[in-house]
N, C-alpha and C positions, 0 to 999 in steps of 0.2 A: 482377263478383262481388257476390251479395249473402248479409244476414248476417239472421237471424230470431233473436227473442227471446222464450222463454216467461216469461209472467206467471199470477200467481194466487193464490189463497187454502193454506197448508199440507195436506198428504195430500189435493189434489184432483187428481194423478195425471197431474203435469205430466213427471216424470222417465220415468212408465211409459209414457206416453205416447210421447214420445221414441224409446223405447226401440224399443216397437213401427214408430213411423216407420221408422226408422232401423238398425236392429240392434246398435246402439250405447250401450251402459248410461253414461248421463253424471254418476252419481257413480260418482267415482272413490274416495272415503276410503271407510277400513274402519267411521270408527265412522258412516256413511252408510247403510252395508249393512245396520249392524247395527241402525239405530234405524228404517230406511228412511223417512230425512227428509232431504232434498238441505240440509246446508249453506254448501256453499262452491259458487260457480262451475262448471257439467260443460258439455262442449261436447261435439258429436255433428254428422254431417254427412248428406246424401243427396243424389240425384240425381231433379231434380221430373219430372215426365213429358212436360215439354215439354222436356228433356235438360238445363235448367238448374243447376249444381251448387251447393246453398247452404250455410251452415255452421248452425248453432243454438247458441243459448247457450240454459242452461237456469239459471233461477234459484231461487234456495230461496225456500220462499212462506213460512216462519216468519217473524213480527214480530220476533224478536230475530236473525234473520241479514239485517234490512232494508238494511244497510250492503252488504254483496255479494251482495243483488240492483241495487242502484244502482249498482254495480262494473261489470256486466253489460249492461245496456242502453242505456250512451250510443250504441253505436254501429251502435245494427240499424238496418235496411228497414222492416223490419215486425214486428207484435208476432203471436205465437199465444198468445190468452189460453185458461185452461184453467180451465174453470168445473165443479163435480162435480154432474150433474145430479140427484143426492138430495138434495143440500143448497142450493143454490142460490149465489146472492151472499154472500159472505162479508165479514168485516173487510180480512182483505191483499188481498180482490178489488177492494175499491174504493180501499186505499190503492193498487195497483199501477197501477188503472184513470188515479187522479187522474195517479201517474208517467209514467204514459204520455202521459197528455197536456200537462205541466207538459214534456215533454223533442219533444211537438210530432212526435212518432211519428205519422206521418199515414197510415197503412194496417197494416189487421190480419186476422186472420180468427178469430173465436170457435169453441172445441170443448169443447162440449157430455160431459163425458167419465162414464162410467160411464153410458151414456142404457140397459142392459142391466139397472140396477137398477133403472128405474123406467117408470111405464106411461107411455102417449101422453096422457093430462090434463095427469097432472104434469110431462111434458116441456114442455106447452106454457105452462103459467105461468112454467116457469123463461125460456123463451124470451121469453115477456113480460115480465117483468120484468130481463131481460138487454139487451132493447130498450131500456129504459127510463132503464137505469144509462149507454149507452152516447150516448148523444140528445145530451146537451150536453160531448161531448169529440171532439177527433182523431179517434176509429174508429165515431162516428156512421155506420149505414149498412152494416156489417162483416158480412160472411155469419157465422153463426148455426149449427153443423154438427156433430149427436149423433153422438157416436162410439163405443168402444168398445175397448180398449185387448186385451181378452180376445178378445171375439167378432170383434175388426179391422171389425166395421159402421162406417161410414162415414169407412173412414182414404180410397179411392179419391177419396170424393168430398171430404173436406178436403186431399187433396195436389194435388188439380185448382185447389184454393182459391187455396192461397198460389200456386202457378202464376199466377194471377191476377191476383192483387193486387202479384207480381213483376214482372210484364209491365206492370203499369202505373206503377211506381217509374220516377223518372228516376234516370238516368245518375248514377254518383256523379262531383261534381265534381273534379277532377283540376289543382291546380293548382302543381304542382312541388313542394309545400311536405309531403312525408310526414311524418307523425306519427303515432305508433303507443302509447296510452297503456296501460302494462301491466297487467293484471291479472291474471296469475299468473308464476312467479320458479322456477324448479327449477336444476338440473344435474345433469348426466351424466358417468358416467366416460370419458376420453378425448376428451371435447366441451365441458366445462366449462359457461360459467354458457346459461341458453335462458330469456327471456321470452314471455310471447304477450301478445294484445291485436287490436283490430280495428284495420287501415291507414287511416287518411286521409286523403284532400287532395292524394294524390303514390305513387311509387312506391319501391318498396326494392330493393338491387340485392345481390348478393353480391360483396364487396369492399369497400363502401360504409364513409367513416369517417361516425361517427356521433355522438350526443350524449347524455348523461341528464341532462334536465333533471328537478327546479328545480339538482341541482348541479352539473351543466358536465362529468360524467366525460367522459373521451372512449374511445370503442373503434370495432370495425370489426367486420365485417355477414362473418360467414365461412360462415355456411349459413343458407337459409331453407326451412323447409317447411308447406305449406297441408295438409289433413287426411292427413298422415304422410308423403307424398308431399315428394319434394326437388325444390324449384324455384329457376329463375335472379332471376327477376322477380317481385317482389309488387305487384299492383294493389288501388289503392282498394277498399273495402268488404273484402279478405278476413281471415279469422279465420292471424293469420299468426303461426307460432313463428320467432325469430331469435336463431341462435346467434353470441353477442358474444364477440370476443375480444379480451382487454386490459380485463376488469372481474371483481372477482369476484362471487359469487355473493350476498357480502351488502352489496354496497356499491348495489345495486337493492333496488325494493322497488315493492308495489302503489303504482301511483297517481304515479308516473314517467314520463314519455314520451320516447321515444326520437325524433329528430329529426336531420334534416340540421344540420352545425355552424352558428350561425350564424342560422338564419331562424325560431328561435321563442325567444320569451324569457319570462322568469318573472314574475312582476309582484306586488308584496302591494296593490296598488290597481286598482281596477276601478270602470267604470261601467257600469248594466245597467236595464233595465228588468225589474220584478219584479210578478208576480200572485201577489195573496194568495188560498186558497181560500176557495170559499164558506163550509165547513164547520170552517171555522177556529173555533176556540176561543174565538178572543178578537184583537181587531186588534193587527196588529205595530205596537211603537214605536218612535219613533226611539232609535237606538245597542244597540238589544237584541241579544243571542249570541246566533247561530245555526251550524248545522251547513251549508257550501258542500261541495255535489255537484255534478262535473262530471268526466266520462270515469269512469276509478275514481280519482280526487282525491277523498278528505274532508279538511276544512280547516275549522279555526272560524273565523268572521271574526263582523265587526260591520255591524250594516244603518245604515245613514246615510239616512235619508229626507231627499230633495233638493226636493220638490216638497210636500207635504202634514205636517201634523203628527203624526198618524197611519193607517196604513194600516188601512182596515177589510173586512170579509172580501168575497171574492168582488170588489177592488177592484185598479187598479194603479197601480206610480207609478214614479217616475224615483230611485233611489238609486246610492249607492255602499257599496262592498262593501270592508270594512279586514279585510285574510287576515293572521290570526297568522304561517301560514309561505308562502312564494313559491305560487303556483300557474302552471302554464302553459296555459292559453286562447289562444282568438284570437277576435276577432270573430265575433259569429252563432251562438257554444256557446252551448246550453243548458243548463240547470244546475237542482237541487232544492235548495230549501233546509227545513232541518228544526230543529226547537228540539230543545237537550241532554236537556230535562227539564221536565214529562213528556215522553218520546220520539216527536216525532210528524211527520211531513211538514205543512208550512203553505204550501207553497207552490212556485214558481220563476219562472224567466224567462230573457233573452237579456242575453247579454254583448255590450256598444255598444262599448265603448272599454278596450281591454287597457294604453292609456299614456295616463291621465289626468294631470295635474295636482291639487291636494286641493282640494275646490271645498267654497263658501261656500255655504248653504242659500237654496231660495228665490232664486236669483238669476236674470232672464230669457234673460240672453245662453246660460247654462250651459245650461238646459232648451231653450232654441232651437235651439243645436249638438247635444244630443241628439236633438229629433226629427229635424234634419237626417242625423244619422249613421244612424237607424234607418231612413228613409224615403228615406233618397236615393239616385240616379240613381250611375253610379260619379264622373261628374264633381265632384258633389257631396260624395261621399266623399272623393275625392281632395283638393280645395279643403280642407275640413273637417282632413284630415291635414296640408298644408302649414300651416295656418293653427294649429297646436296652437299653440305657444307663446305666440300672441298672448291668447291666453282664461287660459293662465298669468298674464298678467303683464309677459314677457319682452319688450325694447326693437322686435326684429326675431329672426326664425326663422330659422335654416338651412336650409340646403340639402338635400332626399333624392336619393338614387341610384333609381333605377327599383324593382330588387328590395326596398326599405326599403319605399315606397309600397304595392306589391304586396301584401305582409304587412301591412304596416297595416289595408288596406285590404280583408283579406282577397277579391282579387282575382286571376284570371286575369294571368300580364304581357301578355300579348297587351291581354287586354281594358284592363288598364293604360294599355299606350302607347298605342292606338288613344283614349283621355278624355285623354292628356296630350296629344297632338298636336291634337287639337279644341279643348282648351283655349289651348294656345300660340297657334291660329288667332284664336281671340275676345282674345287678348293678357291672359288669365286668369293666365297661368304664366309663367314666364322659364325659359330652359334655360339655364345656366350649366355648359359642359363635361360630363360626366355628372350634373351635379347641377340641382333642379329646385327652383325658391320659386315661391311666391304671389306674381302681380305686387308688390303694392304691398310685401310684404315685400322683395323685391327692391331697389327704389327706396329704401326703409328704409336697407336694409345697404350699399347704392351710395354712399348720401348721407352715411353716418357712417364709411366707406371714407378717403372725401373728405375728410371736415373736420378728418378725425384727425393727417392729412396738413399742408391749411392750420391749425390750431391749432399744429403744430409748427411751421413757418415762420414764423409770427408770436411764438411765444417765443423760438424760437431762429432770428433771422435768420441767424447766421452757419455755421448748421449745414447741409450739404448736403440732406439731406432724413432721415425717419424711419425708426428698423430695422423690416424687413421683418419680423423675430421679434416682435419690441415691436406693429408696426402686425396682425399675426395675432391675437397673444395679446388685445389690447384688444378685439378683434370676434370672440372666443372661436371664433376656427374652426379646422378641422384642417388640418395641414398641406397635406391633397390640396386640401381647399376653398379652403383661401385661395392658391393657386396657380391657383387656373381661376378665381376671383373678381379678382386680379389681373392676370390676361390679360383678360380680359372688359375692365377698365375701360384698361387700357392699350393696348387695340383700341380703345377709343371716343376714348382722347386725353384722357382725364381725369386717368391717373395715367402715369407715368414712372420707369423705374428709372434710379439713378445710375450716368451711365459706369464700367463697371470699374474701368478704366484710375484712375480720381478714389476710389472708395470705393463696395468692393462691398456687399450686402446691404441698400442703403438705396433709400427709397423717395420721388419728390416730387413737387409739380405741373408739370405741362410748363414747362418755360422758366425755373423756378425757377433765380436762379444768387444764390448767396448774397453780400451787398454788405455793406463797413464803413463805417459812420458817418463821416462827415468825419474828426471827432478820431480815429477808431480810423486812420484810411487813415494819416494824420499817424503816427502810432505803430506802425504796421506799416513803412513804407518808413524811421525811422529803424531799426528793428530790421534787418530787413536788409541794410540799410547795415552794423549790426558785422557781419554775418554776412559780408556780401564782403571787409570790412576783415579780419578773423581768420578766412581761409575753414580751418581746419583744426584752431583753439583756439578754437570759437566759442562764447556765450554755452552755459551748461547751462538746462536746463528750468526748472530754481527761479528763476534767473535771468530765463526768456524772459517766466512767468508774474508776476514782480514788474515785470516793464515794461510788459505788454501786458493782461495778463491770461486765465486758461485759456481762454476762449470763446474768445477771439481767436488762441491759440496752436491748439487744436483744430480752428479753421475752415484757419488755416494747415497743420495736415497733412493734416487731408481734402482741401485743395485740391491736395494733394504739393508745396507750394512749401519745406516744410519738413519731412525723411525725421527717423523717429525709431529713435534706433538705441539700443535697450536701455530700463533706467527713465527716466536721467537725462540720454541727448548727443542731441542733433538739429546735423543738418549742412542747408544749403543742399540743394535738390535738382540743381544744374547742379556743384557744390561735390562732393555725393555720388557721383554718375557720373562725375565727373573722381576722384577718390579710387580709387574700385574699379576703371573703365578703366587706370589708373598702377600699382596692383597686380597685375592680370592680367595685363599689357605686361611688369610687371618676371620675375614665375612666369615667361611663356613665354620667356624669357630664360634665367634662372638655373636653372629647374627644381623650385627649392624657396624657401624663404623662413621669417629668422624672424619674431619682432615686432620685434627690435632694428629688423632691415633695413625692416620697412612701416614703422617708425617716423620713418626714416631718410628714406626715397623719400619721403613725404610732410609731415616737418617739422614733426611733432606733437609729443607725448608717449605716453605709455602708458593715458593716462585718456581718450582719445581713441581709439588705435590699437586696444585691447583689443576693446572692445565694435563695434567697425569688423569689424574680423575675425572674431569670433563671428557677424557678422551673415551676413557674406558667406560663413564654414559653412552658417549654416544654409538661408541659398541653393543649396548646394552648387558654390559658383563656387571656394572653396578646402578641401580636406578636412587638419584637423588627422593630422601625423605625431609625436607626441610633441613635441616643441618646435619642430618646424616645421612647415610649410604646403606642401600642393603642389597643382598644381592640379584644382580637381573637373570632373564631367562636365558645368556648366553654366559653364565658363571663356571659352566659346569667344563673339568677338568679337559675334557676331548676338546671344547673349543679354545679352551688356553692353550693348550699342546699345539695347536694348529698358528699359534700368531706367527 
């Protein structure tokens, strides 16, 4: 599907034009008709003669509705510039000419319009001098074709044109990743809210849940139709209306894009490479306001020149771009940028990198990864992506998922994994379960994995090993990642989780087994010596910690040589199992049981028996009956054998 966009100077007979194309009057407003001067947005459609069906955006050529002609033309094939040949080049002809080619519109066809009011000389100066205007842009080389909007002289041979210059556009790329930036918002009774705008990048489905960014609404794709006609499937390039359900009418608006959940994000920082015109006024400086166009997004932001001190005209350079409010771009958009005041287009250029870090001026590594990103290969881009954090600042980089990469990298997945699999060959890359690092980024977060590990053994020798929450959270990763980042390294024999059975959730070096100090060993084997002397009154925790001390009491339960039952009782563990096996044995006996009776069976007291029995609730080895006990569904002898 392709999409054509008219350009040019105010009342040089771009809408009539159209019209005559097409049979289709593309202003729609009343006070349009009545002024007949296109100000908003009109879309019209035909069918070319080589059976191709295209859409047309028609734009208003007033200087004061320059805002939505840059609404309108992010997203054509090709431009039909519309020149009136009585009057020739005009002012909006070359500010539209410059947009054209600041937005890198690479094919056009010029129409010569109104050539009925004038003779064959003066055709042919305009034609010269049309030559002339066009020599150093985009559409250098564009057929040149008088036409005639009344008398229809030469519309055969300008619909033979864009035929043409159709046939020689590539394919638009199609990378799963649809986005459809609005530019225009209505609704309907019975149908509720309907945007349009030109498709990108990917395909629309009806059904489809969907997104509005920069705010995250979310809705669903319930009808879509291309020039009035109702279709299942929307393809790249078409002029497509989609009726959204589950948003209302004013919670949209110009300059919003509609997106699959999830694969396009917002961003108030960008890096881009930026040409200033030749016919600039005066050179942009650094941190000056400007007006950011891109898709129908207007946004002010601020120019940060990265590379030079100031830009002079006809000149380019490497900045960054600080947006008051979110925008959403991806890689490779083109964009206008215009000063508030006086009102004027100075320039544009290409968006490099949609997820910057805020970068220091002048700096070489910064400008080296940019021409890297503009210039390179995919493997290079992809390298470049994994490698973001490290030109942050940050210690080692995470891990991406394939589709993360893809968007970044504004990339085919195909073509993706086919540079990440050539790269893992050269040992460029690590794959890490779904997720993929920069080698030596990898090595990075392996090694501080590790050490986080041994630093905790060497503090706390007596501690089993480090929590697996703890050992995440330090290496700031997600929980998916740090799951396939801990397989990884306990495939290789580097890291070890601790037996269940001993204390779950930790994590330590192979063969790590936690050892007391002589003197402690001394101080451990008289402690539980009371514990076998008084196996049933035995010391309480305040107690164990005034003898031993918590590290040492702590390594003692992680090891299970000593069960804690409640704040304050700890039993032996061979003491404990004997406990609970003698209360089971006595339930499957009697049936029931109070505390007198555990009390009793086992030759405690109550400041013992209590929290005994709470415990073994909450086991479910005994289920509370009002004052007594009887026994629960885990009483039975296999799961006492197993404490």
């Amino acid at each position: 599907m392709s999409c054509i966009g008219t350009a040019g100077h105010v009342d040089h007979g771009k809408s009539t034009l159209v019209q005559a194309l097409t049979g289709i009057d593309p202003d729609r407003l009343v006070e349009e008709k009545e002024r007949g001067m296109t100000i908003d947005l009109g879309f019209a459609w035909l069918k070319l003669p080589g059976g191709r069906e295209v859409s047309i955006v028609d734009v208003p050529g007033h200087e004061n509705f320059i805002k939505n002609m840059l609404a309108g033309v992010g997203g054509i094939d090709a431009a039909l510039l519309v020149i009136a040949a009585d009057e020739g080049i005009m002012p909006q002809t070359r500010e539209h000419l410059a947009i054209l080619d600041m937005l890198r519109v690479p094919r056009g066809v010029v129409a010569l319009a109104k050539c009925d009011l004038v003779d064959d000389e003066w055709l042919e100066l305009v034609r010269e001098e049309v030559e002339e205007a066009l020599r150093p842009t985009t559409l250098a080389g564009s057929r040149i074709i008088p036409v005639s909007a009344y008398t229809r002289q030469g519309l055969p041979e300008l619909l033979a044109a864009l035929d043409e210059v159709l046939d020689e556009a590539r394919e638009r790329q199609n990378i799963a990743r649809p986005r459809l930036p609005i530019d225009r918002i209505f609704s309907l009774p019975g149908f509720g809210t309907i945007v349009t705008g030109t498709l990108l990048d990917g395909n629309f489905k009806i059904g489809q849940e969907v997104e509005i960014l920069p705010q995250g609404l979310k809705a669903r794709i319930r009808g879509l139709q291309m020039h009035k006609q109702q279709i299942e499937n929307a393809r790249p390039g078409s002029r497509v209306a989609i009726n959204l359900a589950g948003i209302a009418r004013t919670e949209a608006r110009r300059g919003n894009v509609v997106a699959l959940p999830g694969q396009v994000r917002s961003t108030h920082l960008l890096d881009a490479r930026i040409h200033l015109l030749a016919d600039a006024a005066r050179p942009l400086q650094h941190n000056t306001q400007v007006d950011f166009y891109s898709g129908s997004q207007e946004i002010p932001a601020r120019v940060r020149l990265l590379d030079c001190s100031e830009l002079q005209p006809g000149q380019s350079a490497w900045v960054q771009l600080r947006l008051s409010s979110p925008a959403v771009v991806v890689r490779r958009d083109r964009f206008i940028l215009r000063i508030p005041s006086p009102s004027s287009t100075i320039g544009g250029g290409e968006v490099i990198d949609v997820l910057p870090g805020y970068h220091r001026r002048f700096q070489q590594p910064i400008l080296q990864n940019l021409r890297r990103l503009e210039q390179g290969l995919p493997e290079e881009l992809i390298m470049a992506a994994l490698d973001r954090r490290s030109l942050a600042g940050a210690k080692f980089q995470g891990g991406y998922e394939l589709p993360d990469i893809a968007r970044q990298c504004n990339l085919a997945m195909d073509v993706t994994l086919q540079a990440l699999e050539s790269l893992l060959l050269a040992r460029s890359v690590r794959r890490v379960g779904m997720f993929w690092f920069a080698q030596h980024s990898w090595e990075v977060l392996s090694e501080e994995a590790v050490r986080l590990v041994s630093e905790q053994h060497r503090l706390y020798p007596l501690r089993s090993g480090l929590s697996k929450e703890e050992w995440r959270a330090r290496l700031h990763l997600s929980p998916k990642l740090a799951a396939e980042v801990f397989a990884v390294l306990h495939a290789e024999g580097r890291l070890e989780p601790v037996v269940e059975g001993e204390a779950g959730g930790l994590v330590r070096l192979p063969q790590f087994v936690p050892r007391f100090a002589p003197e402690q060993q001394q101080q451990v084997e008289q402690l539980l010596r009371r514990f076998r002397e008084n196996p049933y009154t035995p010391p309480t925790r305040s107690e164990v910690e005034q003898l031993v001390g918590a590290e040492v009491l702590n390594a003692l339960i992680e090891q299970g040589r000593l069960v804690k039952l409640g704040e304050g009782i700890l039993f032996a563990r061979e003491v404990y199992r004997e406990a609970v096996t003698q209360l089971a044995a006595y339930l499957k006996e009697h049936g029931k049981m109070t505390v007198a009776e555990a009390r009793d069976v086992l030759g405690t007291t109550r400041k013992y028996i209590l929290p005994l029995l709470e415990h073994m609730d909450g086991l479910r080895i005994t289920l509370r009956r009002g004052d007594e006990r009887i026994a629960g569904p885990a009483a039975g002898s296999q799961y006492v054998e197993r404490l």
